[in-house]
ROZAPA-599716 format. One record per atom (N, C-alpha, C): x, y, z; residue number from 1; atom name. Coordinates in nm, 2 decimals. Example, Ala and Ser with C-alpha at 12.3 -4.5 7.8 and 13.67 -1.06 7.14 Angstrom:
+--------+--------+--------+-----+-------+
|      u |      v |      w | num | atome |
+--------+--------+--------+-----+-------+
|   1.32 |  -0.57 |   0.78 |   1 |     N |
|   1.23 |  -0.45 |   0.78 |   1 |    CA |
|   1.32 |  -0.33 |   0.78 |   1 |     C |
|   1.28 |  -0.22 |   0.71 |   2 |     N |
|   1.37 |  -0.11 |   0.71 |   2 |    CA |
|   1.29 |   0.00 |   0.79 |   2 |     C |
+--------+--------+--------+-----+-------+
This chain:
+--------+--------+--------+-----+-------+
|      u |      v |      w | num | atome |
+--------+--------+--------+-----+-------+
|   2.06 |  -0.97 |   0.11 |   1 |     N |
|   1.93 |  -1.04 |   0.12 |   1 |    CA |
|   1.96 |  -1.19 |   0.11 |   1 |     C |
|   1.89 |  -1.27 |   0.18 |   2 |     N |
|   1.88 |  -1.41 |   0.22 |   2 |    CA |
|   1.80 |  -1.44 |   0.07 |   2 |     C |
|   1.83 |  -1.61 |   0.04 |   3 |     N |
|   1.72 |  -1.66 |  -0.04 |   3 |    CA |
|   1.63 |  -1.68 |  -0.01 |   3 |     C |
|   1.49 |  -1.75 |  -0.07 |   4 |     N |
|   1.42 |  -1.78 |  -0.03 |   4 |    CA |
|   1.45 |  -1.88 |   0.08 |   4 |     C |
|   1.49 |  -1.97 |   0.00 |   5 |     N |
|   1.52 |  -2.08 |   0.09 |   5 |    CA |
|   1.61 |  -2.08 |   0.23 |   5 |     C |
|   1.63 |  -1.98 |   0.26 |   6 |     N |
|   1.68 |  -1.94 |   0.38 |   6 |    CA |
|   1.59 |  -1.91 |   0.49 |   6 |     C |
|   1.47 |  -1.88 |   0.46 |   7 |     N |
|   1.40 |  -1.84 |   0.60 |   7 |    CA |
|   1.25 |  -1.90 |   0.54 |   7 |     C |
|   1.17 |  -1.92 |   0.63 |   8 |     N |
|   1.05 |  -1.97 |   0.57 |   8 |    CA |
|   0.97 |  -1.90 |   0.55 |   8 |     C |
|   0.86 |  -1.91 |   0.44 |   9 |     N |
|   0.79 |  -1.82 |   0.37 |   9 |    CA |
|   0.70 |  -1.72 |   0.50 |   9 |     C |
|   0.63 |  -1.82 |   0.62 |  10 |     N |
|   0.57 |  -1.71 |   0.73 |  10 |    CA |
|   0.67 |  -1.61 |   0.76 |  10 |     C |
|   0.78 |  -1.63 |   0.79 |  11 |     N |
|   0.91 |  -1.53 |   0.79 |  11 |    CA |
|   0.93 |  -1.45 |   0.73 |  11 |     C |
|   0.89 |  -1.46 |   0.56 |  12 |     N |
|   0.94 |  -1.38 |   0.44 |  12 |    CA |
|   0.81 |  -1.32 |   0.46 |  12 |     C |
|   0.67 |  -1.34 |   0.51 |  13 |     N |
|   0.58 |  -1.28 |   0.47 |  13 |    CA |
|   0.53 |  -1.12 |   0.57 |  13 |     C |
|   0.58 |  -1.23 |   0.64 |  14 |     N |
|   0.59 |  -1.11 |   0.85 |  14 |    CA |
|   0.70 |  -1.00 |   0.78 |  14 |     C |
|   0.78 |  -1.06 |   0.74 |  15 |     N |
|   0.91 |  -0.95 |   0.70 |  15 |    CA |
|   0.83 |  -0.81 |   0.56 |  15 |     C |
|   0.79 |  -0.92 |   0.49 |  16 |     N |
|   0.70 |  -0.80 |   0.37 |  16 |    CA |
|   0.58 |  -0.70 |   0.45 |  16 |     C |
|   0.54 |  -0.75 |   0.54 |  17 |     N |
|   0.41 |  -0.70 |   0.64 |  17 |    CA |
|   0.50 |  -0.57 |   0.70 |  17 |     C |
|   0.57 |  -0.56 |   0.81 |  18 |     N |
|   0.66 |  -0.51 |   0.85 |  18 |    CA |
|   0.78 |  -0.43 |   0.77 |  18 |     C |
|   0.79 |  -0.44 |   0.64 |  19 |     N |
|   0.89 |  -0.33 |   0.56 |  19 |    CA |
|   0.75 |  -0.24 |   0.50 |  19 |     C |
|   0.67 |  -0.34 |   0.44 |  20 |     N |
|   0.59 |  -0.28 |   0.31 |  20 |    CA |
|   0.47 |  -0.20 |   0.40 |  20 |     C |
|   0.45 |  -0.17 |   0.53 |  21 |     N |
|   0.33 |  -0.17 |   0.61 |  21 |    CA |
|   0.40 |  -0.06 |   0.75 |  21 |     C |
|   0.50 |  -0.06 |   0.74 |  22 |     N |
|   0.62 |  -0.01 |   0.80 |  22 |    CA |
|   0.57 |  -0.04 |   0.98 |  22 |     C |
|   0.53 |  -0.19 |   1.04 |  23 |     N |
|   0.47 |  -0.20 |   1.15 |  23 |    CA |
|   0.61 |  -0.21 |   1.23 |  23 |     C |
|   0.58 |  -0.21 |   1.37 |  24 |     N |
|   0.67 |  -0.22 |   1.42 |  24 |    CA |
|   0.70 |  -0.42 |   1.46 |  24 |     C |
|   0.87 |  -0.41 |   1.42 |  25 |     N |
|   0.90 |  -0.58 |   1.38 |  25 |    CA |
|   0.82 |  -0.65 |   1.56 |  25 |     C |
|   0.83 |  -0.58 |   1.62 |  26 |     N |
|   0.80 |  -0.66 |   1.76 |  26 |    CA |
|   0.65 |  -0.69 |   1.80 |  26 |     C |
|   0.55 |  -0.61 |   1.72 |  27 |     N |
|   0.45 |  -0.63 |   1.70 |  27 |    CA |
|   0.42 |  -0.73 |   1.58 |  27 |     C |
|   0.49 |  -0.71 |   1.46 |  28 |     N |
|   0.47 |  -0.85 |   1.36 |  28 |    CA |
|   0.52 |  -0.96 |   1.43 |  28 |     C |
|   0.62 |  -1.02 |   1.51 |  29 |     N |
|   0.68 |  -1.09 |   1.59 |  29 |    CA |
|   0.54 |  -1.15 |   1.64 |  29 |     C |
|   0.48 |  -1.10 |   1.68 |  30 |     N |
|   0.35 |  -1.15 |   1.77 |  30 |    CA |
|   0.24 |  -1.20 |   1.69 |  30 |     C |
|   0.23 |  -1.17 |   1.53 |  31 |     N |
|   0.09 |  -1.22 |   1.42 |  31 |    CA |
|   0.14 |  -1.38 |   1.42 |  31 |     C |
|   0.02 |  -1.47 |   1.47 |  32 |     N |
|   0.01 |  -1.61 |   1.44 |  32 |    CA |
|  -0.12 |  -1.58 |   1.32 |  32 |     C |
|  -0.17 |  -1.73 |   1.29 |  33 |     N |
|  -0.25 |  -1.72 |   1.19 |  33 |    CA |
|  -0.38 |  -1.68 |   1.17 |  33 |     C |
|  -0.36 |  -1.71 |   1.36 |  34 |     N |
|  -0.54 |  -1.62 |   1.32 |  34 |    CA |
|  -0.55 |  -1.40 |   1.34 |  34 |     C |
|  -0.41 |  -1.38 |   1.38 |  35 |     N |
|  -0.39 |  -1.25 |   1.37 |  35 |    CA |
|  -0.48 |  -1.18 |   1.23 |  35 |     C |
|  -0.59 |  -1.11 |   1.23 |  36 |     N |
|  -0.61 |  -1.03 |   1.14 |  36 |    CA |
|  -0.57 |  -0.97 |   1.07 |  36 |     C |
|  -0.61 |  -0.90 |   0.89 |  37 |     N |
|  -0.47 |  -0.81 |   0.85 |  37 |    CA |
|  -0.61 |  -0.70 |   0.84 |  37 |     C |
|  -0.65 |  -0.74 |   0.66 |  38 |     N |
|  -0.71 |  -0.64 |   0.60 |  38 |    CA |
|  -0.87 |  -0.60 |   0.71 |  38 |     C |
|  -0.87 |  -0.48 |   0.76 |  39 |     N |
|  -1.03 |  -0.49 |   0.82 |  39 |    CA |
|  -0.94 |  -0.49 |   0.99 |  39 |     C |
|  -0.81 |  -0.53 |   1.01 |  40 |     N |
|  -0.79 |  -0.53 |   1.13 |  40 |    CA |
|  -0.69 |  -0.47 |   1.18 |  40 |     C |
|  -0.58 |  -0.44 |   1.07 |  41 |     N |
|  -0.48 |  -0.39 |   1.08 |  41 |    CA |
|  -0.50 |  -0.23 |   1.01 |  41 |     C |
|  -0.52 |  -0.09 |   1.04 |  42 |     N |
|  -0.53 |   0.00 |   1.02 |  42 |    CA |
|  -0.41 |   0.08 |   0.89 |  42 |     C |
|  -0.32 |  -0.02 |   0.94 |  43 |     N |
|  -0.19 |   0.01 |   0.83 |  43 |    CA |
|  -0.24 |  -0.04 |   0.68 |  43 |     C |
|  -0.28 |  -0.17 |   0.72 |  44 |     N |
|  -0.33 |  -0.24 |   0.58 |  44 |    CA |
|  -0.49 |  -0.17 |   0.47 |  44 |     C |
|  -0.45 |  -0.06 |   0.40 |  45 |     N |
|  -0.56 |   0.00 |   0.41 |  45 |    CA |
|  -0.55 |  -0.02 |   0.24 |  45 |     C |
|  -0.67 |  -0.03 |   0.13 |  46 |     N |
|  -0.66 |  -0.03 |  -0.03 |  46 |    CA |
|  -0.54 |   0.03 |  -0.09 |  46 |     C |
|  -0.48 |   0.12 |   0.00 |  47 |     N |
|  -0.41 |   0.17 |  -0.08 |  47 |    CA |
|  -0.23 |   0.11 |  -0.08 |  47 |     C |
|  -0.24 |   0.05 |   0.04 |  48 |     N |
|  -0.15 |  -0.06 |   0.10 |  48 |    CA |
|  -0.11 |  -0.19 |   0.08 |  48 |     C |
|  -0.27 |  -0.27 |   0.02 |  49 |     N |
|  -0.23 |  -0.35 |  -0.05 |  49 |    CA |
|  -0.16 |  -0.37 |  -0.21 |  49 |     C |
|  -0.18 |  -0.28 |  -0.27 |  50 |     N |
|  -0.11 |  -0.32 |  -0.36 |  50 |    CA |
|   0.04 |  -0.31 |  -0.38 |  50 |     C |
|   0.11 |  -0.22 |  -0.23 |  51 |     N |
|   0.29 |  -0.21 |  -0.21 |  51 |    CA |
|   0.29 |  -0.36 |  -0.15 |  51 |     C |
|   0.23 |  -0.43 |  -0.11 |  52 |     N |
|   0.23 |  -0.55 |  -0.01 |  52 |    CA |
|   0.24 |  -0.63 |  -0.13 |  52 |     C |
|   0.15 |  -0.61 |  -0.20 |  53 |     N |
|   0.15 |  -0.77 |  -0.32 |  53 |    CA |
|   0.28 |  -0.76 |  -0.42 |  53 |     C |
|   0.29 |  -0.62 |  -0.41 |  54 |     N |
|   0.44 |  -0.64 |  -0.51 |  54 |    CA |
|   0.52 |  -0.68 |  -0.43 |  54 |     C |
|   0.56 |  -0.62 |  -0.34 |  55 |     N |
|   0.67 |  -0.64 |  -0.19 |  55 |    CA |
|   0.67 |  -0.85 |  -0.20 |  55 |     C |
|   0.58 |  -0.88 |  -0.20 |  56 |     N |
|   0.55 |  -1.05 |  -0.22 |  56 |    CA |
|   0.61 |  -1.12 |  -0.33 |  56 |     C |
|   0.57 |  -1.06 |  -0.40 |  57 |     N |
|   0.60 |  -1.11 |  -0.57 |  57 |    CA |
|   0.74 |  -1.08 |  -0.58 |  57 |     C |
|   0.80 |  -0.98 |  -0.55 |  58 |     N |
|   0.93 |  -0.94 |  -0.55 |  58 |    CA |
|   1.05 |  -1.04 |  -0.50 |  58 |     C |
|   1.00 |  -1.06 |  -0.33 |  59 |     N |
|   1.07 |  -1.17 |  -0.23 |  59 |    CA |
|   1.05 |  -1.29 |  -0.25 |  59 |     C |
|   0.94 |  -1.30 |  -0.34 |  60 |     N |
|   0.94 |  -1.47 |  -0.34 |  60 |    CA |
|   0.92 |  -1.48 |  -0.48 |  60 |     C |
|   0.95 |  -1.45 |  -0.59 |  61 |     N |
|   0.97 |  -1.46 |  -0.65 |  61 |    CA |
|   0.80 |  -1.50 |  -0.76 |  61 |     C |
|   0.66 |  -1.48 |  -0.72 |  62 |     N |
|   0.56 |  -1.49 |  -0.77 |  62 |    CA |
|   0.52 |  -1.42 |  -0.85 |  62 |     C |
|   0.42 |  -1.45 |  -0.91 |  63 |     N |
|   0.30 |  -1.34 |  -0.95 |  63 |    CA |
|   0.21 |  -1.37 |  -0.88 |  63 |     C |
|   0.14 |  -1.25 |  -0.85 |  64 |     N |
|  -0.01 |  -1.28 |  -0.81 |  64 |    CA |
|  -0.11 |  -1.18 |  -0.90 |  64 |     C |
|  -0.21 |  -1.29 |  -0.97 |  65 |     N |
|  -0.31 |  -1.23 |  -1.05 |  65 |    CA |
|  -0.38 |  -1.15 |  -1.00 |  65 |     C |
|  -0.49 |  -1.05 |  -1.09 |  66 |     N |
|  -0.53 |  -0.95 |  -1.01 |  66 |    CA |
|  -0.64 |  -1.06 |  -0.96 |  66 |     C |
|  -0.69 |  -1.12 |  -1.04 |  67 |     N |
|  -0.81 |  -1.19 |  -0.97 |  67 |    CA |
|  -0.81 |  -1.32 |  -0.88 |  67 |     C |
|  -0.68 |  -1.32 |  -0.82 |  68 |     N |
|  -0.64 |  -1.37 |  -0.73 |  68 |    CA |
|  -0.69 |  -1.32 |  -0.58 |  68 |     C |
|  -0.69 |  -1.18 |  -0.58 |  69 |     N |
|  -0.69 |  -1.13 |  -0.51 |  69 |    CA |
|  -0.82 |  -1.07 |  -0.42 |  69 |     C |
|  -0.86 |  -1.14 |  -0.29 |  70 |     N |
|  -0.97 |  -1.09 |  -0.27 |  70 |    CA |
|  -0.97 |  -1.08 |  -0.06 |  70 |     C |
|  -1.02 |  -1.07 |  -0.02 |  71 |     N |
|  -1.07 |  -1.05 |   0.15 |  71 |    CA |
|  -1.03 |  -1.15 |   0.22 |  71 |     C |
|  -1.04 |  -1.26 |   0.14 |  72 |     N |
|  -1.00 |  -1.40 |   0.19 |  72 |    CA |
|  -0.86 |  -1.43 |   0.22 |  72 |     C |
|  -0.78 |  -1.41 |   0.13 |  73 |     N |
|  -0.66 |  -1.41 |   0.16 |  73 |    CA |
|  -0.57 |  -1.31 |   0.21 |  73 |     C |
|  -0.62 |  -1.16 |   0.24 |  74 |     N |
|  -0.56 |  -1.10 |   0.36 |  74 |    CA |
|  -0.64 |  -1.07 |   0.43 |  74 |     C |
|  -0.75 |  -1.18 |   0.46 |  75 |     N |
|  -0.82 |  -1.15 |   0.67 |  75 |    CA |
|  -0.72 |  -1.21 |   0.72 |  75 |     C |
|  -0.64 |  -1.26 |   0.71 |  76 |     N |
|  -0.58 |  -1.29 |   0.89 |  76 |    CA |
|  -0.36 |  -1.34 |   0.80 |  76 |     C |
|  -0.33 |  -1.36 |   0.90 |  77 |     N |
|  -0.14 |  -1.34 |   0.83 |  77 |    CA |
|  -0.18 |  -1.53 |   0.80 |  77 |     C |
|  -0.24 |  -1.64 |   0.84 |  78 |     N |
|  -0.26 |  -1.73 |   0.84 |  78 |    CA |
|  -0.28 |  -1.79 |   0.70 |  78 |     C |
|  -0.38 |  -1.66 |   0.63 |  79 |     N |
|  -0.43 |  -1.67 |   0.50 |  79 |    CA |
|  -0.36 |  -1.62 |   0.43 |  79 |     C |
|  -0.27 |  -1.55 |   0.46 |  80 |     N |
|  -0.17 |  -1.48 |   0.39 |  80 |    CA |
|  -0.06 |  -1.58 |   0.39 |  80 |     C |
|   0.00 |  -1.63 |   0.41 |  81 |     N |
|   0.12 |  -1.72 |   0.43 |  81 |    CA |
|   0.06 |  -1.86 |   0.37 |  81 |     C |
|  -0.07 |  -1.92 |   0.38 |  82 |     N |
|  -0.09 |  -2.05 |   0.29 |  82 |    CA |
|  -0.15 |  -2.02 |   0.13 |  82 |     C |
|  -0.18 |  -1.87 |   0.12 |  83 |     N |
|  -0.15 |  -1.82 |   0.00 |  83 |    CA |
|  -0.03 |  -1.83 |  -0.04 |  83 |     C |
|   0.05 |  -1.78 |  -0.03 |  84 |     N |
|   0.22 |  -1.76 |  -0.09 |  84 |    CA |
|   0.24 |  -1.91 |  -0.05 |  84 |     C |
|   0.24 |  -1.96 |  -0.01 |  85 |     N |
|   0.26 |  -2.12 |   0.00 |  85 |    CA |
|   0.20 |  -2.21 |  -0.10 |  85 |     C |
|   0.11 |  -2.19 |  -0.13 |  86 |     N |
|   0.05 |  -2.26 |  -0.25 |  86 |    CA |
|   0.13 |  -2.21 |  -0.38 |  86 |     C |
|   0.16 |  -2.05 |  -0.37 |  87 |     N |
|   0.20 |  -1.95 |  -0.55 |  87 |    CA |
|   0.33 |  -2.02 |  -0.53 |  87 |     C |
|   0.38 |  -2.07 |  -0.45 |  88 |     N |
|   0.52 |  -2.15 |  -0.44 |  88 |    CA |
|   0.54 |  -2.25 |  -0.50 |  88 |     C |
|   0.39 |  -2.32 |  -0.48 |  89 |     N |
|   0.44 |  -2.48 |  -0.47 |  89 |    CA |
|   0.47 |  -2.57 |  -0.43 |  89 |     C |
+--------+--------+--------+-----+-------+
C-alpha cells in the first residue's frame, strides 16, 4: 500500500469507491465531480455507506463523526473528495 501522500486524495477516494462498493475500476475511472453517488449509484445503498466511511477513515487516516454525515456529502464523488479534503487539512 502507497502513502497517502503518494496519490491524491480524489485517487484514494475513486480507489475506496471501487474496493468498498466493488464497481468496476473503469467505470470509477470515469466519476468527475459532478458524477452522482448516494441516490445514483445503486451499489451505494444505507447499507454501503457505512463499509465506505470506514474504508475512508482507514486510507486516510480520519475520523468521520456520525453527525458528519449526511446527503450532501455523498451526492456526487465531487462532494465526496472536498469532504476528505477538508478531514485532512
Amino acid at each position: 500500500m502507497g502513502t497517502a501522500g503518494s496519490s491524491s486524495i480524489e485517487d484514494i477516494v475513486r480507489a475506496v469507491l471501487v474496493d468498498a462498493l466493488a464497481l468496476d475500476p473503469a467505470r470509477a475511472a470515469g466519476f468527475d465531480a459532478d458524477t452522482g453517488l448516494f441516490g445514483s449509484l445503486p451499489e451505494l445503498d444505507s447499507m454501503a455507506v457505512a463499509g465506505l466511511l470506514t474504508e475512508l477513515e482507514d486510507r486516510l487516516d480520519i475520523i468521520i463523526d456520525d453527525d458528519e454525515v449526511d446527503g450532501e456529502m455523498l451526492e456526487s464523488f465531487g462532494a465526496l473528495v472536498r469532504f476528505v479534503e477538508t478531514k485532512k487539512g
